[in-house]
C-alpha positions in Angstrom: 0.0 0.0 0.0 2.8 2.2 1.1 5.0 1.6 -1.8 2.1 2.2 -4.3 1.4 5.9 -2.7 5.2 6.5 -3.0 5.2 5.3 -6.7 2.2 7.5 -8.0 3.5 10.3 -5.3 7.0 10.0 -7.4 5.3 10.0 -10.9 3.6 13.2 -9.9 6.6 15.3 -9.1 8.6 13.5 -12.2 5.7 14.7 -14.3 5.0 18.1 -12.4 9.3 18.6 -13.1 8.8 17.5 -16.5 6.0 20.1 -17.4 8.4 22.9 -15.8 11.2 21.8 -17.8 9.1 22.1 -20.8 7.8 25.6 -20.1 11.4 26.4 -19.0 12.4 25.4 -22.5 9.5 27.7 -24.5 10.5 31.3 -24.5 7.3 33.5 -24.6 7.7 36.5 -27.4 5.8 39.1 -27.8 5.1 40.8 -31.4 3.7 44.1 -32.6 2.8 44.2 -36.0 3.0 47.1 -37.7 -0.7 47.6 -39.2 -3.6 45.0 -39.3 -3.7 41.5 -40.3 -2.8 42.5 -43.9 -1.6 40.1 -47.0 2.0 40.9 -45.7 1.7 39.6 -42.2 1.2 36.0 -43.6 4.9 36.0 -43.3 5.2 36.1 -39.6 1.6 34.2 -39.4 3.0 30.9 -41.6 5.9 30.6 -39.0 3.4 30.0 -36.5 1.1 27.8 -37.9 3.8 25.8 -39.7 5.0 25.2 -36.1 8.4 27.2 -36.9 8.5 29.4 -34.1 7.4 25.9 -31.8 10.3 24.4 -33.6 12.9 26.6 -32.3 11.1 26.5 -28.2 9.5 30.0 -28.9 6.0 30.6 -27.5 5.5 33.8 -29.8 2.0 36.2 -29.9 1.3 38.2 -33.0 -1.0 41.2 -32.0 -2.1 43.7 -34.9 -0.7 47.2 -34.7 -2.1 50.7 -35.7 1.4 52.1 -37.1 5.2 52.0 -37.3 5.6 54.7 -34.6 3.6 53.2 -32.1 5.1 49.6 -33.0 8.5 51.2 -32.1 6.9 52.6 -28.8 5.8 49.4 -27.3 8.8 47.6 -28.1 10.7 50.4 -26.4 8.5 50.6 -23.2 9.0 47.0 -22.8 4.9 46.1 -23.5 6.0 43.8 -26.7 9.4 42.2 -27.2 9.6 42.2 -31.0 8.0 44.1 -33.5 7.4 45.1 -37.2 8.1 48.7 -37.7 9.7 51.2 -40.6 13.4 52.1 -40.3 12.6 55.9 -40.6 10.4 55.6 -37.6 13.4 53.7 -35.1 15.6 56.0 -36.4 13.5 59.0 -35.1 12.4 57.4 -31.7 16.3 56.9 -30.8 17.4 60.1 -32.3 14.4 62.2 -30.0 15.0 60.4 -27.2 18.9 60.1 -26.8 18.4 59.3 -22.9 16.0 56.9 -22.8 17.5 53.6 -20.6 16.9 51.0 -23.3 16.3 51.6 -27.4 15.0 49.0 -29.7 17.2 47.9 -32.4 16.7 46.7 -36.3 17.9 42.9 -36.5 16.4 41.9 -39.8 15.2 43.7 -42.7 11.9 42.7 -44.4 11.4 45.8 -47.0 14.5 46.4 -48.3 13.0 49.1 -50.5 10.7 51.4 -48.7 6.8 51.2 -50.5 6.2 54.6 -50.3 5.2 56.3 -53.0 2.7 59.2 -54.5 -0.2 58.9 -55.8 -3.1 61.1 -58.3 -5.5 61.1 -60.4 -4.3 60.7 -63.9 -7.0 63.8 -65.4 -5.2 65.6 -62.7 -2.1 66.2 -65.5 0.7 64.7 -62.5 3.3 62.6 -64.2 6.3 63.8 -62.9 8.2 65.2 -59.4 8.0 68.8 -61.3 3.8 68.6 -61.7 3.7 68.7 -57.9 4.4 72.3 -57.3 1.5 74.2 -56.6 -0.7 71.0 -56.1 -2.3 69.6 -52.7 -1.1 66.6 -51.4 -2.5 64.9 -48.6 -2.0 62.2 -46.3 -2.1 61.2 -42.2 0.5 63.1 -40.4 2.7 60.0 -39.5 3.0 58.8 -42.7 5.8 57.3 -43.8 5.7 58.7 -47.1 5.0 62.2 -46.0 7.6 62.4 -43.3 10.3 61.3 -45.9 8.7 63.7 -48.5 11.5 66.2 -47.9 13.6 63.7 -49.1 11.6 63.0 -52.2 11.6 66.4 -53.0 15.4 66.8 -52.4 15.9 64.3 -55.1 14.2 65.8 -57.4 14.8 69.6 -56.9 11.7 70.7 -55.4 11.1 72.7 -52.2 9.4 70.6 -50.4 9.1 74.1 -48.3 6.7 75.1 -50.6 4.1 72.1 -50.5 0.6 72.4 -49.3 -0.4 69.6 -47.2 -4.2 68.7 -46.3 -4.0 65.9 -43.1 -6.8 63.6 -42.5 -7.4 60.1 -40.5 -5.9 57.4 -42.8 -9.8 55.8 -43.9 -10.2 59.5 -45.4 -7.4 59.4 -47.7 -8.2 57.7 -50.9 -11.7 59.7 -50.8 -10.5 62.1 -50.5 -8.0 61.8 -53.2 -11.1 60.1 -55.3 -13.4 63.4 -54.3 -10.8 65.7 -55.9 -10.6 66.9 -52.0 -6.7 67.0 -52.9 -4.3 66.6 -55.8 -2.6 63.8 -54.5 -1.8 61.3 -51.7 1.7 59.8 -50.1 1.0 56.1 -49.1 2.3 52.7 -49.1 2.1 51.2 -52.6 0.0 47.8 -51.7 -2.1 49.7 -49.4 -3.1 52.9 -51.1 -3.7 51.4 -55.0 -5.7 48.8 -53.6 -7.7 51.3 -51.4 -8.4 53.1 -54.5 -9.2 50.1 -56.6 -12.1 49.5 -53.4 -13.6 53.0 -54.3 -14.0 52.2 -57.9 -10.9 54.0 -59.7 -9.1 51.5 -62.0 -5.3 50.6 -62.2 -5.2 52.7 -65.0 -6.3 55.3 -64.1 -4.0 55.9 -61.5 -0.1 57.5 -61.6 1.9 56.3 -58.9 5.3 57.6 -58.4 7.2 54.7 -56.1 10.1 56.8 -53.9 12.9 53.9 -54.8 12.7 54.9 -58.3 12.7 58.7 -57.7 16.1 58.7 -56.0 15.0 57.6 -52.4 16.9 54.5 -51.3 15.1 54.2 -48.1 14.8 51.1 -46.1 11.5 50.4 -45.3 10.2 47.9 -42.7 12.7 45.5 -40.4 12.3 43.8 -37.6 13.0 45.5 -34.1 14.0 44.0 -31.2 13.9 45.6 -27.6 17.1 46.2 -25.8 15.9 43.6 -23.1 15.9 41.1 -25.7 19.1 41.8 -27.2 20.8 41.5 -23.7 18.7 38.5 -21.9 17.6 36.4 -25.2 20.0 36.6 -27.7 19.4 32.9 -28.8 15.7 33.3 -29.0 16.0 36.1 -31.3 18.4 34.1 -33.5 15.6 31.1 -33.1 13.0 33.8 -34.0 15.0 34.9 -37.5 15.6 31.4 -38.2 11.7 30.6 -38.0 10.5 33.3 -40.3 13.1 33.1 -42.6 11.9 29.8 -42.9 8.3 31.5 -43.3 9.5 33.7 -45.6 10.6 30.9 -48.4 7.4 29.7 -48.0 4.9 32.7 -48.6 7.3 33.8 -51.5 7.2 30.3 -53.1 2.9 30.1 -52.3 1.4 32.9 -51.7 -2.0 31.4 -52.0 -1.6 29.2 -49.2 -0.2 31.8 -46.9 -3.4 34.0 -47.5 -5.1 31.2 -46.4 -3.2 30.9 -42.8 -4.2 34.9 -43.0 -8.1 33.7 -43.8 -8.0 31.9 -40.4 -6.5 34.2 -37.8 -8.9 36.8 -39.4 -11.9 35.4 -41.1 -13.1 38.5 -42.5 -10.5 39.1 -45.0 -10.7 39.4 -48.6 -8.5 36.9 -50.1 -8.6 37.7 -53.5 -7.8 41.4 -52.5 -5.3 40.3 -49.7 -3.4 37.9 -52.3 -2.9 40.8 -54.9 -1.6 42.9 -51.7 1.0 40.5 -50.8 2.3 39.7 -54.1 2.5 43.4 -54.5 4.6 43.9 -51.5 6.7 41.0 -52.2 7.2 42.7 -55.9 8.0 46.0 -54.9 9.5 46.2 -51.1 10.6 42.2 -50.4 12.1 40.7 -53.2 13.8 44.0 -55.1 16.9 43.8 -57.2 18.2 45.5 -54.1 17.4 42.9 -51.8 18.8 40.4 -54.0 22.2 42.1 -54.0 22.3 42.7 -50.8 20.9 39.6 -49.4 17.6 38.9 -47.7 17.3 40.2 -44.6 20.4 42.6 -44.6 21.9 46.0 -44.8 24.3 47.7 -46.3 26.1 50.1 -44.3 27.0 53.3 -46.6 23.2 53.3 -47.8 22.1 52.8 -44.1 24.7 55.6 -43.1 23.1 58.0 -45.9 19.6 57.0 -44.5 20.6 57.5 -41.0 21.6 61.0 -42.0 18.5 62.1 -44.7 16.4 61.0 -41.5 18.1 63.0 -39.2 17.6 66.0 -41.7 14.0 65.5 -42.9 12.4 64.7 -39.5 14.4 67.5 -37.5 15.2 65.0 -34.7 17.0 66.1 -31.7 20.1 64.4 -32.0 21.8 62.9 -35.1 20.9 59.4 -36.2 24.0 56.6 -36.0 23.3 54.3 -38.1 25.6 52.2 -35.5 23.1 52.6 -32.8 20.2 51.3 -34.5 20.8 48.0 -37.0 22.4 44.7 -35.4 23.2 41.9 -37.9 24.8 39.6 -35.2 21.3 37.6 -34.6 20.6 36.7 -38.2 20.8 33.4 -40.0 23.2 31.7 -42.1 23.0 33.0 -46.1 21.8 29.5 -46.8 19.1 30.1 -44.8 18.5 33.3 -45.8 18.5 32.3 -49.3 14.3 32.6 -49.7 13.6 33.9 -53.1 12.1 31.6 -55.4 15.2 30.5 -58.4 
């Protein structure tokens, strides 16, 4: 009788140790996205439901986000431990806030060309940099397109002095555009054409002028890790890399099927509309002739030096940004496994 309560009494704590061990092993992450659950977040949702994150002992939470800026925020204040944010906007929270305790940091980079771009009417007669002047542009105040429009203009020898800008909640701003409210709009590529398409105005009918080829070699959006991370869980942010790089060979390879992992964390999508929104990012920001030459995921330090420094000029921030401060490669994956785009 004894000896049986002793058994079962030493299976229980074997098991009970067992079950610790195993949570010991999982290291909890928590992501901010950078915008909703959008055709482009497929690539960190297909790590987890491909079990890639599991794979690598990570116990990682995807929430949606309402913008780069305040993606950077939470990772900074320590709410989230990873993120999804735009280069320009963790350049400006480190270069405004030069003694905060602990800064994120870029360790991967997912939009090696920045989507931003301008968009108008074609009747309106705007082809060209040079049919801006005197027009009304419009956009939300933090975006990323219209904080680098200094830089756009610099490029192509405007005064960006001289612009007239209308500001409005971000669901105003392709009605606004389509209203003839203003002359034109600063927006991410994949997110503004296909707004317009949803009020009715046709491909065609559209002029979009993308930043990248206008002169502006801005990154765009990398993955941000907190300072917390970088210092207590440098192996869990190498496991996390490893896991979406993984991710990322397979959304590039089947698009289809990652809008379907999309479908099921948010069941009110539109797939057909979410499918033509990935494959647009993946076309213009993910898999670039830049990004091929430079290699998924990476930098390269004299165009990340010029950024730091167009940034620091454009935005007005307090301090100058150092481009040393704000990337760190030492977490990423081997070039075999960052070798993701489809032969």
């Amino acid at each position: 009788m004894h000896s049986s309560k002793f058994f079962k009494f030493g299976i229980s704590l074997l098991l009970g140790a067992s079950c610790t061990l195993a949570a010991a092993q999982e290291t909890r992450i928590k992501f901010q996205l950078d915008w909703r659950f959008e055709g482009p977040s497929a690539l960190f949702l297909v790590a987890k439901s491909k079990g890639y994150f599991a794979q690598e002992k990570l116990d990682v939470t995807i929430d949606a986000g309402n913008g780069s800026g305040n993606a950077v925020n939470r990772v900074a204040s320590g709410t989230y431990d990873m993120g999804f944010a735009d280069m320009a906007a963790l350049m400006e929270f480190t270069a405004n806030n030069p003694d905060a305790p602990g800064k994120p940091v870029g360790v991967m980079m997912v939009y090696n060309d920045t989507p931003a771009a301008i968009f108008s009417l074609k009747k309106s007669g705007i082809k060209k940099p040079a049919d801006l002047v005197g027009k009304k542009l419009g956009s939300p105040v933090f975006d990323a397109g219209r904080r680098a429009y200094p830089i756009f203009a610099k490029a192509n020898g405007l005064d960006a002095t001289k612009t007239q800008w209308t500001s409005m909640d971000p669901p105003l701003r392709e009605t606004m555009l389509a209203r003839g409210d203003v002359d034109a709009i600063t927006g991410f590529y994949f997110t503004s054409l296909l707004n317009l398409n949803a009020r009715g105005i046709k491909d065609e009918d559209i002029n979009v002028m993308m930043y990248p080829d206008y002169g502006v070699r801005l990154y765009g959006n990398a993955i941000i890790a907190s300072d917390a991370m970088v210092k207590q869980k440098p192996e869990a942010i190498k496991g996390f890399l490893r896991a979406f790089a993984k991710a990322s060979r397979d959304v590039m390879a089947n698009p289809d099927a990652a809008i379907k992992v999309l479908k099921e964390r948010d069941g009110l999508i539109d797939e057909k509309l979410e499918l033509r929104r990935l494959k647009l990012a993946i076309a213009s920001a993910i898999a670039t002739p830049h990004a091929k030459s430079e290699g998924y995921g990476q930098v390269y330090g004299p165009r990340l030096t010029l950024m730091a420094s167009q940034v620091s000029d454009a935005y007005g921030t307090k301090t100058r940004v150092n481009a040393d401060k704000i990337w760190n490669a030492s977490f990423l994956p081997s070039k075999a496994e960052l070798d993701v785009f489809p032969k």
